[in-house]
N, C-alpha and C positions, 0 to 999 in steps of 0.2 A: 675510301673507295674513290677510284677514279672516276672521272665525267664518262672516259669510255668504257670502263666497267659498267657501269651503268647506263649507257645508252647501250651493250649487248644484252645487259640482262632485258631491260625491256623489247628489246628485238627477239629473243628468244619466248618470251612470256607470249608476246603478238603473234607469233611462230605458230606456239602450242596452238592459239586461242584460232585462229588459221585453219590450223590444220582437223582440231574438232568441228567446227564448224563444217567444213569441206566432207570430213565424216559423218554429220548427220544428214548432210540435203540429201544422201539417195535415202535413207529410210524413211526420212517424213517422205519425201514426194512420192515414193512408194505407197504409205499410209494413204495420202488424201485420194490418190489415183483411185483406189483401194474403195476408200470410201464413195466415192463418184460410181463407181462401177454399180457398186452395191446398193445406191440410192434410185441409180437407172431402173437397173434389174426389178427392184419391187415398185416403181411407178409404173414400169411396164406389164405387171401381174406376176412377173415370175416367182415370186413370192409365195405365192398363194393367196389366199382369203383367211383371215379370222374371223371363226362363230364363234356363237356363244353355241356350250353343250346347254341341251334344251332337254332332252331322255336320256337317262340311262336305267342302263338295263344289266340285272345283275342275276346270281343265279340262275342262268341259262341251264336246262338238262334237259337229255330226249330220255329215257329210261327204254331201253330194248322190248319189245313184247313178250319175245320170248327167250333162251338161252342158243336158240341152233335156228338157221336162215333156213331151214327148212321147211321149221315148225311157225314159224314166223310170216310164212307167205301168206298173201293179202289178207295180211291183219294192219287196220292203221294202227299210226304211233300218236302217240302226246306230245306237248312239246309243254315245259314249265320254268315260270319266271317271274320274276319283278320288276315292274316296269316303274319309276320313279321319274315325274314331270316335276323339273328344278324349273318354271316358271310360273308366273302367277296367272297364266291363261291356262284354262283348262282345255286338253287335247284329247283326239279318239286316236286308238287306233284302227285304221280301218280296214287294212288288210295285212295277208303275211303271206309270201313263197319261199321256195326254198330248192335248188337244184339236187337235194334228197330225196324229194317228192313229187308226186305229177301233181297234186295243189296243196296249198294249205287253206284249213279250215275253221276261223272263229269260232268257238263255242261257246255259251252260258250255261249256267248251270242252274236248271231249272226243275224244281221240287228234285226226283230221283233219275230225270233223263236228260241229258245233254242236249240243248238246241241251238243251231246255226243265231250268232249277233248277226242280227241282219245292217242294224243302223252301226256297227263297231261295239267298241268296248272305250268306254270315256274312262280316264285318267284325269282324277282333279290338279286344277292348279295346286303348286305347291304339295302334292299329294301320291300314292303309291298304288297299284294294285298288282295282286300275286294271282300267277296264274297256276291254279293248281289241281292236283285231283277232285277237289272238295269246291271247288269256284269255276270259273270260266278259263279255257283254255286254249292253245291251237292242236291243231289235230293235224298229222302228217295222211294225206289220202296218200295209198300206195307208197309205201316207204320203199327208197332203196335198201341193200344189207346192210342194216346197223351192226355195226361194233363197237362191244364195252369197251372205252379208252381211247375211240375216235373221237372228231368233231363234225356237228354239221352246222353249215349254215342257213341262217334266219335273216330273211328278208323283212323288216315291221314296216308297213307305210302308215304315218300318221297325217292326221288332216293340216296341222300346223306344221310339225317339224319336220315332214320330209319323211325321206326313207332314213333308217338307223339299219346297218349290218351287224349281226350280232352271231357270236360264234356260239355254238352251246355243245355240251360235252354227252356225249354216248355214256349211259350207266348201264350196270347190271338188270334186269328186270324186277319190278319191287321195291327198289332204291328212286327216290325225286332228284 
C-alpha cells in the first residue's frame, strides 16, 4: 500500500468518524434540552406531589333498599366497607358525604339499635374496620335513585389523612 493510499483511507475513516458525530449532536442536545425542561417543570410543582397512601378503602357497596324507586322513597340507605389504616398512627374517621345523598350519617351499632358515632369511628394503627350490617356503618339520609350496577360516591374525612374519595357500587337489595 501506498503512503497515499493510506493517508485516503484515514481521510475517509475521519470522514465517517465526522460525519457520526455531526449525527448525534441534534439527538443528544435534544435529550438534555429535554431533560432541563422536565427538571424545571417538577421544581416548579407541575409535577404534582407524592403521598404516601395512608387509607384504603376496599369493598365499597350501597345495597338498594328496595327493587322499584318507588317503593324505595324516603327509605335511607347503607353504605358498607373496609377501611384499612396502612400507618402506624391511629386515625378516626370523622365524617362522610356524598352527592347521592342530602347527608351522610355515622352509625355504631349498639346492642339491637343503631346510634349516631358522635366522636367518629377510630381505625387502629396498622389495623382494619368493616363497616357492616352487623357493626357500625354509614347511613345514606335521603338517598337519590339507586341503581343495581351504578356507582355512588363517598366522601370519608378522616382526622389525620384528609379526605379519601371512594367509589362504591350499587347492589341488588339483600346483597353487601
Amino acid at each position: 500500500m501506498t503512503a497515499t493510499a493510506t493517508t485516503a483511507a484515514m481521510e475517509a475513516a475521519r470522514s465517517r468518524a465526522a460525519d457520526l458525530a455531526r449525527a448525534a449532536v441534534a439527538p443528544l442536545a435534544c435529550s438534555v434540552l429535554l431533560v432541563v425542561l422536565l427538571a424545571a417543570w417538577v421544581v416548579s410543582g407541575g409535577g404534582g406531589e407524592f403521598s404516601r397512601v395512608r387509607i384504603q378503602v376496599t369493598q365499597a357497596a350501597v345495597p338498594m333498599v328496595a327493587y322499584t324507586t318507588s317503593s324505595a322513597a324516603g327509605k335511607n340507605a347503607a353504605a358498607y366497607l373496609t377501611i384499612r389504616n396502612l400507618t402506624q398512627v391511629a386515625d378516626v374517621l370523622v365524617s362522610a358525604s356524598s352527592p347521592a345523598a342530602a347527608r351522610v350519617v355515622l352509625t355504631r351499632a349498639v346492642t339491637q339499635r343503631p346510634a349516631a358515632a358522635a366522636g367518629g369511628l377510630a381505625i387502629p394503627a396498622d389495623g382494619s374496620i368493616s363497616l357492616s350490617p352487623f357493626s357500625a356503618d354509614l347511613v345514606l339520609i335521603r338517598p337519590r335513585a339507586l341503581v343495581s350496577g351504578k356507582t355512588v360516591l363517598l366522601r370519608l374525612r378522616f382526622r389525620h389523612a384528609g379526605v379519601v374519595t371512594v367509589t362504591a357500587s350499587v347492589t341488588p337489595p339483600g346483597t353487601p
